[in-house]
SERO-4910 file (N, C-alpha, C, O; in steps of 0.05 Angstrom, whole numbers):
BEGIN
 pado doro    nc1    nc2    nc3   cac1   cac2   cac3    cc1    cc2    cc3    oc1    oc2    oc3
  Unk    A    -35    528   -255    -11    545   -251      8    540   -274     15    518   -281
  Unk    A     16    559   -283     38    551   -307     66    541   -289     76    547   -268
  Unk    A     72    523   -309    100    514   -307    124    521   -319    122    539   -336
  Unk    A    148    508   -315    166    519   -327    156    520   -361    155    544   -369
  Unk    A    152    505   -375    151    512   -398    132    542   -406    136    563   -419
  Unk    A    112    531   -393     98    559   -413    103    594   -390     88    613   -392
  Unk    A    136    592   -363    135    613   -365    160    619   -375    169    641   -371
  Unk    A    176    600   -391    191    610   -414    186    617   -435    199    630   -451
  Unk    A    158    606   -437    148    625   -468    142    649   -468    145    665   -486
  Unk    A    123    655   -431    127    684   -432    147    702   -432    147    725   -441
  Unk    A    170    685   -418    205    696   -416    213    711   -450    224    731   -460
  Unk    A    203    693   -456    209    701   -492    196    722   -490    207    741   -479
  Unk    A    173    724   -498    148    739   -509    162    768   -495    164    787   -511
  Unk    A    171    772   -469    176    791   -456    196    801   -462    198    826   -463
  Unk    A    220    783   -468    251    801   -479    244    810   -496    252    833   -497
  Unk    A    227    802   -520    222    819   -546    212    840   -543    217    859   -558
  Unk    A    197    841   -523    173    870   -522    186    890   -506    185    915   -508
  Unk    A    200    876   -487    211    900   -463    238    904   -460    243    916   -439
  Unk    A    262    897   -479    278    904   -468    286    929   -493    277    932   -515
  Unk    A    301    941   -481    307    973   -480    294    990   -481    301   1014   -483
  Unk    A    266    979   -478    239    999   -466    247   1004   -438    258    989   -422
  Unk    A    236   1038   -435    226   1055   -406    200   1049   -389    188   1028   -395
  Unk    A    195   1056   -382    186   1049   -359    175   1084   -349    187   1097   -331
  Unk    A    158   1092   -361    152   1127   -353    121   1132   -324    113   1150   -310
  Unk    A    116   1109   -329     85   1108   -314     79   1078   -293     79   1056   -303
  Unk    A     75   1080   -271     67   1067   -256     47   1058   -240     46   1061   -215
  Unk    A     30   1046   -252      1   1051   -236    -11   1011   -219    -22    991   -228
  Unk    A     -3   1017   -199    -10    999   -180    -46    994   -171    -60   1004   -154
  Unk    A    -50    979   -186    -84    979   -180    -98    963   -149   -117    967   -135
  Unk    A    -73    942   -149    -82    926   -127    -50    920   -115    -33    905   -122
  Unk    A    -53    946    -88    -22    939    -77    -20    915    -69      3    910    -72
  Unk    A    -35    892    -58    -19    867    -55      1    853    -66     20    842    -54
  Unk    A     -7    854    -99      2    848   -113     33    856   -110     51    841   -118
  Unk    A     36    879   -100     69    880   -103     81    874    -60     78    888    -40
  Unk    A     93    848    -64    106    839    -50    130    854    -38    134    852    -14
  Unk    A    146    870    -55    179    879    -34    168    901    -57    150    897    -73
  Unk    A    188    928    -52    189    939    -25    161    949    -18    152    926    -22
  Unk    A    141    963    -12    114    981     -3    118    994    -32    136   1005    -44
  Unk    A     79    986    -39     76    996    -57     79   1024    -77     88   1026   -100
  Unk    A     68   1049    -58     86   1069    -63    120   1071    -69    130   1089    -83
  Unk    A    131   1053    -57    166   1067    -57    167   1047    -90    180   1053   -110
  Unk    A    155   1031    -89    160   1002   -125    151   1032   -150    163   1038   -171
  Unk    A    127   1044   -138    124   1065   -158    143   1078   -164    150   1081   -188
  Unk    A    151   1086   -149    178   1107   -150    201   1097   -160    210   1109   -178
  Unk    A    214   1076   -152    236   1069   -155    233   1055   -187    253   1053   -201
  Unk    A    210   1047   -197    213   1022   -222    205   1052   -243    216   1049   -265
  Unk    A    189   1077   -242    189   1092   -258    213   1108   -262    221   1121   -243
  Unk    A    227   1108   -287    247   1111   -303    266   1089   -305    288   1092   -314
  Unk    A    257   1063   -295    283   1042   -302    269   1035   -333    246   1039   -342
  Unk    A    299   1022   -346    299   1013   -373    302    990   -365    312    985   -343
  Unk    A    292    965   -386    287    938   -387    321    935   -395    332    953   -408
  Unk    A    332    916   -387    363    901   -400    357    876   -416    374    869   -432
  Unk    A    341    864   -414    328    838   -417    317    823   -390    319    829   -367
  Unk    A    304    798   -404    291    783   -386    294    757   -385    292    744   -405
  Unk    A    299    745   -361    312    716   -363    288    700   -345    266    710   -340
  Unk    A    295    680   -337    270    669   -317    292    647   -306    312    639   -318
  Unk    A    280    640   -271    295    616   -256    270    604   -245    256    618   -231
  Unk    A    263    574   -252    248    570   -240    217    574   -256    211    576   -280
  Unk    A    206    574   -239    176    595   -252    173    618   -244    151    628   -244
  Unk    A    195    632   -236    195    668   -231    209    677   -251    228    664   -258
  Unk    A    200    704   -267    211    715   -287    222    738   -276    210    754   -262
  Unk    A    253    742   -285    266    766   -275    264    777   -293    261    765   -314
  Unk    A    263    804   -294    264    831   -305    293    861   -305    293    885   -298
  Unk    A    313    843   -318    335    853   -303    331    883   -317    320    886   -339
  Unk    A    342    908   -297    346    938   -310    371    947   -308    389    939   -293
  Unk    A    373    966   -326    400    978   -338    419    977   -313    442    970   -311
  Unk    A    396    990   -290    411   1005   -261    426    981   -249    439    987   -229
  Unk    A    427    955   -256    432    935   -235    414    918   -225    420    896   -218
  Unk    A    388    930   -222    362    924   -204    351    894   -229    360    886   -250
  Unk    A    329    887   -214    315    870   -221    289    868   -203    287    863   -178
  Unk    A    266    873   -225    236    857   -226    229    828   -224    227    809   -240
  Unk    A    226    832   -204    221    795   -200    189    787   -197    174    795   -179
  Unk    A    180    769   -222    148    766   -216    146    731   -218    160    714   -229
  Unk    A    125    730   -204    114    707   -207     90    696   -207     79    694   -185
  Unk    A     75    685   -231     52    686   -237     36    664   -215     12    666   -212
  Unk    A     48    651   -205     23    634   -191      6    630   -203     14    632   -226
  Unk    A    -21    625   -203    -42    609   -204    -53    619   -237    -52    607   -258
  Unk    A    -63    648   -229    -69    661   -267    -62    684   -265    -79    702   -266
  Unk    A    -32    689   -260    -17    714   -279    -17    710   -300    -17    688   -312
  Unk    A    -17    739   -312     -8    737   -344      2    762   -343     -7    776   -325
  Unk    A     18    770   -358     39    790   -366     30    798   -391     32    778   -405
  Unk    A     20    823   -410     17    825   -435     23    853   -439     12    870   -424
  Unk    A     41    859   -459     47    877   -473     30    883   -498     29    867   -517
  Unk    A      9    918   -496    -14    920   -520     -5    952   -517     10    962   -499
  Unk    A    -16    964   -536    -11    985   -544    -29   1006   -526    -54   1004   -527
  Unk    A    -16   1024   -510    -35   1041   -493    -60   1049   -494    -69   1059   -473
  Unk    A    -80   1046   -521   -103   1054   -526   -116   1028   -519   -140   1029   -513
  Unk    A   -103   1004   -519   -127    980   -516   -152    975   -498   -146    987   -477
  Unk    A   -171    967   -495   -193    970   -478   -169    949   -452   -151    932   -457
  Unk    A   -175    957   -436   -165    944   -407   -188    928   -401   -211    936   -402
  Unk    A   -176    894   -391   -179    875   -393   -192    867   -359   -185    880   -339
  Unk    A   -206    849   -360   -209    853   -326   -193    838   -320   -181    824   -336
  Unk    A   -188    838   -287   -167    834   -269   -139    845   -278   -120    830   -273
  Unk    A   -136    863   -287   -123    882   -296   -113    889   -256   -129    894   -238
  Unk    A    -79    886   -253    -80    893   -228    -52    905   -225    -47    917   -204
  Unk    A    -29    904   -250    -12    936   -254     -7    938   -274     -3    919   -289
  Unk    A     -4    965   -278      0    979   -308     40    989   -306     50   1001   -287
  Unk    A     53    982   -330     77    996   -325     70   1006   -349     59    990   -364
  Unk    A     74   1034   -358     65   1056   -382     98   1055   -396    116   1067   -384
  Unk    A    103   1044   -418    130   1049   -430    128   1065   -449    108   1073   -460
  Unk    A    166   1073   -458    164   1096   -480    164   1097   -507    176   1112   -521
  Unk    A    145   1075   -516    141   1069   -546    106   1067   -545     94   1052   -559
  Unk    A     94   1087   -526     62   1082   -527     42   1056   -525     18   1055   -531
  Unk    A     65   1031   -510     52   1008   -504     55   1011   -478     67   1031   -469
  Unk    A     43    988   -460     40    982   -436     53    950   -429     60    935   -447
  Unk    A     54    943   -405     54    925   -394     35    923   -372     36    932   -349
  Unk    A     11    905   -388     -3    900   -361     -8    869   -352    -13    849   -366
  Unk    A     -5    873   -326    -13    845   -305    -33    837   -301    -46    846   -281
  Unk    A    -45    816   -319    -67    810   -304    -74    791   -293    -59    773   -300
  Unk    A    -98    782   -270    -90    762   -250   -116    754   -232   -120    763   -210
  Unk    A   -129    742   -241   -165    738   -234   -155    728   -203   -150    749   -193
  Unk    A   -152    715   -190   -138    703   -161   -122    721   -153   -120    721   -129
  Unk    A   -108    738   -162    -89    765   -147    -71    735   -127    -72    733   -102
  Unk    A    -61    722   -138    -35    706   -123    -12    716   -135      8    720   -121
  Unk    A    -12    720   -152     24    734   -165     30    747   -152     13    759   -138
  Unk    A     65    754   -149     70    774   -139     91    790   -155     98    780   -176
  Unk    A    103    814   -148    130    835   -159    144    841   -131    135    850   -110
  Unk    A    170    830   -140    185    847   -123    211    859   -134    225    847   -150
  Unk    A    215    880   -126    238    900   -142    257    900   -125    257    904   -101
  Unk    A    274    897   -139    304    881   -122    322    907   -133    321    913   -157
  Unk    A    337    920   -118    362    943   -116    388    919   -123    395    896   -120
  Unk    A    397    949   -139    430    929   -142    443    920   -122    450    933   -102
  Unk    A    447    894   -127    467    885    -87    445    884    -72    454    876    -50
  Unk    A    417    888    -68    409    883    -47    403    858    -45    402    841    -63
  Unk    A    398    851     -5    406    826    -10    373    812     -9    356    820      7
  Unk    A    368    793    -24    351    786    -30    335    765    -13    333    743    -24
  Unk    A    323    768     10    311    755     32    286    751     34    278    740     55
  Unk    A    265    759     13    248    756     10    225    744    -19    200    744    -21
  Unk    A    248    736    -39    231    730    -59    234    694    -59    217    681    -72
  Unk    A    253    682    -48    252    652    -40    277    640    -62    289    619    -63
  Unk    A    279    658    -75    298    642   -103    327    631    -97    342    619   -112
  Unk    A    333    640    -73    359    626    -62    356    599    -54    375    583    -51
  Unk    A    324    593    -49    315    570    -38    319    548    -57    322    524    -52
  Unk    A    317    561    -79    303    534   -107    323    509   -110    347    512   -105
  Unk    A    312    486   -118    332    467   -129    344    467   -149    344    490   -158
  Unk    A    356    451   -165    370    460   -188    353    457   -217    336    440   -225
  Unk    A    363    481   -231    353    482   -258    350    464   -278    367    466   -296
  Unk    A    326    442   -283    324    418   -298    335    420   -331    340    402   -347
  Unk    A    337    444   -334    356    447   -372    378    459   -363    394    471   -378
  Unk    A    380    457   -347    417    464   -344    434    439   -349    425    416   -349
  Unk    A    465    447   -353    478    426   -369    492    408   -339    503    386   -337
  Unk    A    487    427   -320    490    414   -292    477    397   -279    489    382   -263
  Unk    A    449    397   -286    429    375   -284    443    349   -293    459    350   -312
  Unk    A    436    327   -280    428    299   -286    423    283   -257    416    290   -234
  Unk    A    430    254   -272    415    226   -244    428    246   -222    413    259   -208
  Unk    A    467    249   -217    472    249   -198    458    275   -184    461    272   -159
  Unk    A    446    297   -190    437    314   -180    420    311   -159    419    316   -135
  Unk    A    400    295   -183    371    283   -170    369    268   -157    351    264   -141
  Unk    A    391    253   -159    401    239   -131    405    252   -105    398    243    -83
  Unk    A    416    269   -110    433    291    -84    411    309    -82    414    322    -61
  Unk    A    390    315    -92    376    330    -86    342    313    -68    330    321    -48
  Unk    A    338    293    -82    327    269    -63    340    261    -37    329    252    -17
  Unk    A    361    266    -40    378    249    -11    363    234      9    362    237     34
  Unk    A    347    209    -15    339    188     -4    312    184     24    307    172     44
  Unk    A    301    210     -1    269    214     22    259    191     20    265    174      3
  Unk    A    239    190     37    217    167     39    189    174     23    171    159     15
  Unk    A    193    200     20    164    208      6    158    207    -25    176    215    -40
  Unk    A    134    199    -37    132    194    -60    149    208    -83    149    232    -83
  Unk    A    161    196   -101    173    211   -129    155    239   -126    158    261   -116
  Unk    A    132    223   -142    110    251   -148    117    279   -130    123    301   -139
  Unk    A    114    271    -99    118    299    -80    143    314    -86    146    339    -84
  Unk    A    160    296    -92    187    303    -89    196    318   -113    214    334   -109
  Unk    A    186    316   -139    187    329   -165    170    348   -170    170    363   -190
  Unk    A    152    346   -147    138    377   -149    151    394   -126    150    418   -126
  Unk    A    160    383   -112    183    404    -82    212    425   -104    234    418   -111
  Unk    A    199    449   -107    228    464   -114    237    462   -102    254    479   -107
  Unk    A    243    453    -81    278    461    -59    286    424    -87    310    421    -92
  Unk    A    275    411    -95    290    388   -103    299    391   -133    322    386   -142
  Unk    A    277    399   -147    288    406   -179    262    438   -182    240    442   -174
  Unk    A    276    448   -193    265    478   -187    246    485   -222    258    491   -243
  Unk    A    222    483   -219    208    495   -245    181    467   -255    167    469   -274
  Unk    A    181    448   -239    166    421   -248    132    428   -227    126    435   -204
  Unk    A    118    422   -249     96    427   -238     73    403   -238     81    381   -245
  Unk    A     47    405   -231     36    373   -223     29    362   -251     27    337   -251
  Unk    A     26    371   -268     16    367   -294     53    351   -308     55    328   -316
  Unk    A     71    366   -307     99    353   -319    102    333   -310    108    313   -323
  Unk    A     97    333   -281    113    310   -260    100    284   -272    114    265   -279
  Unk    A     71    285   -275     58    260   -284     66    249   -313     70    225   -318
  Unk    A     69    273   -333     75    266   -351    105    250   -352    105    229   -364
  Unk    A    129    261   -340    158    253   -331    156    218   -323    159    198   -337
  Unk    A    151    221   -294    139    191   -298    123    170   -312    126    146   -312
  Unk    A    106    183   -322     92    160   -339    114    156   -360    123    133   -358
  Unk    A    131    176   -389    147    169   -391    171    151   -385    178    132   -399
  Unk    A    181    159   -365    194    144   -342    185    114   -336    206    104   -326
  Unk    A    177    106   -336    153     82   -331    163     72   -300    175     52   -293
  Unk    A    146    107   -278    163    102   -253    123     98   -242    107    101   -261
  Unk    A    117     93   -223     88     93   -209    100    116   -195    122    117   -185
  Unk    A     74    144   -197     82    164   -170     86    168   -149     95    189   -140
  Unk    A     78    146   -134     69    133   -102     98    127   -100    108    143    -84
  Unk    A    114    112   -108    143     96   -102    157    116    -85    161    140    -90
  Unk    A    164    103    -65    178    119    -46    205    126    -65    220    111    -78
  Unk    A    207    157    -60    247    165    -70    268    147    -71    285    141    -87
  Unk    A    260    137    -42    287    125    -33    295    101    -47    319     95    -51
  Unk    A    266     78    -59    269     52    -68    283     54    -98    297     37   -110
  Unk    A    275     82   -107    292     76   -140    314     69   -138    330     67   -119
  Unk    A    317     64   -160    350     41   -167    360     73   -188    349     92   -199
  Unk    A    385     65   -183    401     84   -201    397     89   -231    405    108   -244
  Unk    A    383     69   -239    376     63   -271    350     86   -273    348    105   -288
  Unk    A    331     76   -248    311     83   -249    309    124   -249    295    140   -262
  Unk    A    331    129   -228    338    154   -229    345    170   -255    342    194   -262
  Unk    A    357    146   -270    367    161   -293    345    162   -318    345    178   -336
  Unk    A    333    145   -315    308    148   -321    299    176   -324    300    190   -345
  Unk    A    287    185   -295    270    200   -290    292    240   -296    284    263   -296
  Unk    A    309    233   -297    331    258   -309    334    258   -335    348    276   -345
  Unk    A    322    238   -350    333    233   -379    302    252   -390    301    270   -406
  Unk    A    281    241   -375    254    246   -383    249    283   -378    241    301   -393
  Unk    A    258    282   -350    250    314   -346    255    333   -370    239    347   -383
  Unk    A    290    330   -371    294    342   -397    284    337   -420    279    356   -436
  Unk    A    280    316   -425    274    313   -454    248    320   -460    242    320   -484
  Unk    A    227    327   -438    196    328   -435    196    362   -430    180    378   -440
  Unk    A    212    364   -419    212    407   -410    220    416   -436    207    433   -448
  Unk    A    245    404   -446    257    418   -466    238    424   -493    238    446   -505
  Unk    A    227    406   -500    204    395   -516    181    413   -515    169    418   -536
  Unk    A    172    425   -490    146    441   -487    156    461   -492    141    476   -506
  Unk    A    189    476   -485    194    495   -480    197    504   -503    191    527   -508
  Unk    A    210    484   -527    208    494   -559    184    499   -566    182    511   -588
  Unk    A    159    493   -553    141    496   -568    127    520   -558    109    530   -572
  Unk    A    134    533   -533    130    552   -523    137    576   -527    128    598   -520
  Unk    A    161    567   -546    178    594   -549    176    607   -575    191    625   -581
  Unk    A    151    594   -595    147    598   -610    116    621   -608    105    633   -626
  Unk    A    112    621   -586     91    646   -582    108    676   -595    132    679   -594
  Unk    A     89    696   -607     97    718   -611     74    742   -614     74    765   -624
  Unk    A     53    726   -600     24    744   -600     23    751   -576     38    736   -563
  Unk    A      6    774   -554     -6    769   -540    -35    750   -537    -52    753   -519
  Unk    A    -37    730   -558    -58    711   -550    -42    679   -553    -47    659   -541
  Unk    A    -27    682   -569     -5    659   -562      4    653   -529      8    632   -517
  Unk    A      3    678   -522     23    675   -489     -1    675   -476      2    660   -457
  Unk    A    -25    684   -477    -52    677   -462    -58    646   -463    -68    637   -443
  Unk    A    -54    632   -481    -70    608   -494    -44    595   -480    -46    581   -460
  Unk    A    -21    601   -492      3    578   -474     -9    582   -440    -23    563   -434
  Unk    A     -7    597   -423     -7    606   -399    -44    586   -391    -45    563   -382
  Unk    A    -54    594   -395    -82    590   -393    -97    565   -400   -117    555   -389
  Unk    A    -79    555   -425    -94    525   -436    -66    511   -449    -52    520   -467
  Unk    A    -65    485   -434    -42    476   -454    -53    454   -475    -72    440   -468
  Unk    A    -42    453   -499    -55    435   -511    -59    409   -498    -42    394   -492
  Unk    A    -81    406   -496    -93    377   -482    -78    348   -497    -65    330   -488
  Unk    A    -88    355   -527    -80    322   -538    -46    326   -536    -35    304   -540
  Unk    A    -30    344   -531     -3    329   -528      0    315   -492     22    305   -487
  Unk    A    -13    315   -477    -12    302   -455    -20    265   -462    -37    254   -476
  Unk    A     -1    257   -445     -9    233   -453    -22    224   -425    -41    209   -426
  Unk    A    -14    232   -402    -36    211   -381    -55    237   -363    -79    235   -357
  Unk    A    -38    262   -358    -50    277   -340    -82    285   -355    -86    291   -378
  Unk    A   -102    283   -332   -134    294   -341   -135    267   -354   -145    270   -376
  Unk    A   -131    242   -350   -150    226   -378   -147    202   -361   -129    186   -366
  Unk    A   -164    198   -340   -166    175   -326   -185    167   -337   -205    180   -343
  Unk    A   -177    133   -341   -200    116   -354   -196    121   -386   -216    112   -399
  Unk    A   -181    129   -399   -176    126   -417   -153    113   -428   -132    115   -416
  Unk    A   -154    102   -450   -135     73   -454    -95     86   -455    -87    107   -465
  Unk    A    -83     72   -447    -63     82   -449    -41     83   -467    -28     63   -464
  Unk    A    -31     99   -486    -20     96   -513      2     75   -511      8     67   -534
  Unk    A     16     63   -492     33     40   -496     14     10   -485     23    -10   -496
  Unk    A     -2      7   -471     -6    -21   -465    -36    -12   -475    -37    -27   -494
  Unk    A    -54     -1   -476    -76      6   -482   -101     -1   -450   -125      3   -450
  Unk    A    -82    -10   -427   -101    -10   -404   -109     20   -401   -102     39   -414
  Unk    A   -128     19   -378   -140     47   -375   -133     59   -354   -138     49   -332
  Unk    A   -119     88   -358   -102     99   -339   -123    108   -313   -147    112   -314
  Unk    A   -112    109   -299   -113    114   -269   -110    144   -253    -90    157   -256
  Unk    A   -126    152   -239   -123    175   -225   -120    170   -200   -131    151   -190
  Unk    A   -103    185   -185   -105    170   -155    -87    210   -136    -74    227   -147
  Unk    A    -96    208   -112    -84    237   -101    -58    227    -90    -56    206    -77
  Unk    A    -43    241    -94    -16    243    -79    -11    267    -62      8    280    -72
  Unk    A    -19    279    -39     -4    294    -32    -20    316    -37     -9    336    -45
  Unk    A    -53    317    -33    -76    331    -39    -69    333    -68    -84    349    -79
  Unk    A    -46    320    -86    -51    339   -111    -60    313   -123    -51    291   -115
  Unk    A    -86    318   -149    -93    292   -174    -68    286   -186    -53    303   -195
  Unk    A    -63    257   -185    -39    241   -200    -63    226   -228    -88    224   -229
  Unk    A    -37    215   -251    -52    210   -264    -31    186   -274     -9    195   -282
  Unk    A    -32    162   -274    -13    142   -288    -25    120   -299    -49    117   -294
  Unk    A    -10     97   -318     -8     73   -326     -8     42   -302     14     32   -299
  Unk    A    -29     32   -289    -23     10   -271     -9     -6   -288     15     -1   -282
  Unk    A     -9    -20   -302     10    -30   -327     40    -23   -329     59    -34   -318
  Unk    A     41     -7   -344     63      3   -349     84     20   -327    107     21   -336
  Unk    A     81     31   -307     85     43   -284     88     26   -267     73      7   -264
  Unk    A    115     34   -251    115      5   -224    139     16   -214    150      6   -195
***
């Protein structure tokens, strides 16, 4: 599933391509895919809106329009979003087409059909896409310990669960979280509640400095195969523990560890982690 970083690179990739582009054609291939409102009325209502730009909260990318309204998508498992020029051969799992007015497209594609769209009216009130739910934004200047503190409020359940729970920090996914702590030099198992305040600050110092870091490097996509390859494959050798159990670990050189947390693969330092 992409994480925050690589769906800010698509965030990028998408303001460039779509904003003050139209929107003339609507072709819904697989209505599930569109979540709010019924697929017919999303036809109707999203053909003739203009793009304003595109921002993202979380790992949902908004799509704000001229009218007020906003496109809200979220790739889940393998969305991809790509902007190609209307003649291109169509790609499989190809599952909606928005037809814009410079002879390109925007198409969705999505082998698992888990993403979803929902098209949000100006002022309407928004009860169904979850984003009122989220925890707070880990690169915001509002973020830090005391957040993550207040947003832990002293669970009993592992770091690891807890940094992948958006209601706690909103956009961290299982692949960051491991990386965060191992950084961190926290073990993922440690109950929330036992960290020490140091330790908290720790793990706020890392998020950012580990998100912010992918997200520069993300934002440097400007292909549609750049935003495929970010979305789809992240570079392996910049991970330092996630996927590489049993292999030596770049600060103590013991051999890192895989272990489940929470049905999800954890990956850490017994050494260095505690």
């Amino acid at each position: 599933m992409p994480e925050l970083p690589e769906v800010e690179g698509v965030r990028h990739y998408l303001d460039r391509l779509l904003t003050g582009r139209t929107v003339t054609a609507v072709t819904v291939v697989r209505p599930k895919i569109i979540a709010h409102p019924a697929p017919e009325v999303f036809v109707i209502r999203l053909t003739g809106q203009t793009f304003a730009g595109v921002e993202r909260r979380a790992k949902f990318l908004l799509l704000r329009l001229t009218d007020g309204g906003t496109l809200v998508l979220h790739l889940r498992m393998t969305g991809l979003p790509l902007v190609v020029p209307t003649d291109a051969p169509q790609k499989k799992h190809t599952q909606v087409i928005l037809n814009l007015d410079n002879s390109t497209e925007l198409r969705y594609l999505d082998q698992r059909q888990f993403g979803r769209f929902w098209l949000l009216e100006k002022n309407e009130h928004d009860d169904c896409t979850g984003l009122a739910k989220l925890g707070p934004e880990p690169l915001s200047r509002a973020f830090g310990p005391k957040k993550l503190a207040a947003a832990l409020g002293g669970r009993k359940c592992p770091i690891k669960t807890c940094l992948l729970d958006q209601h706690t920090v909103a956009g961290i996914g299982n692949i960051y979280a491991d990386e965060i702590l191992f950084a961190a030099r926290i073990k993922p198992d440690r109950p929330a509640c036992a960290l020490s305040p140091a330790e908290l600050s720790r793990i706020a110092r890392e998020i950012k400095q580990i998100l912010a870091a992918a997200v520069a490097k993300d934002c440097l996509s400007i292909s549609e195969y750049d935003v495929q390859h970010g979305v789809e494959q992240r570079d392996a050798e910049k991970l330092l523990v996630y996927g590489r159990a049993g292999e030596p670990c770049v600060r103590c050189g013991m051999p890192l560890v895989r272990t489940v947390i929470g049905q999800r693969s954890s990956y850490y330092c017994p050494h260095c982690q505690h």
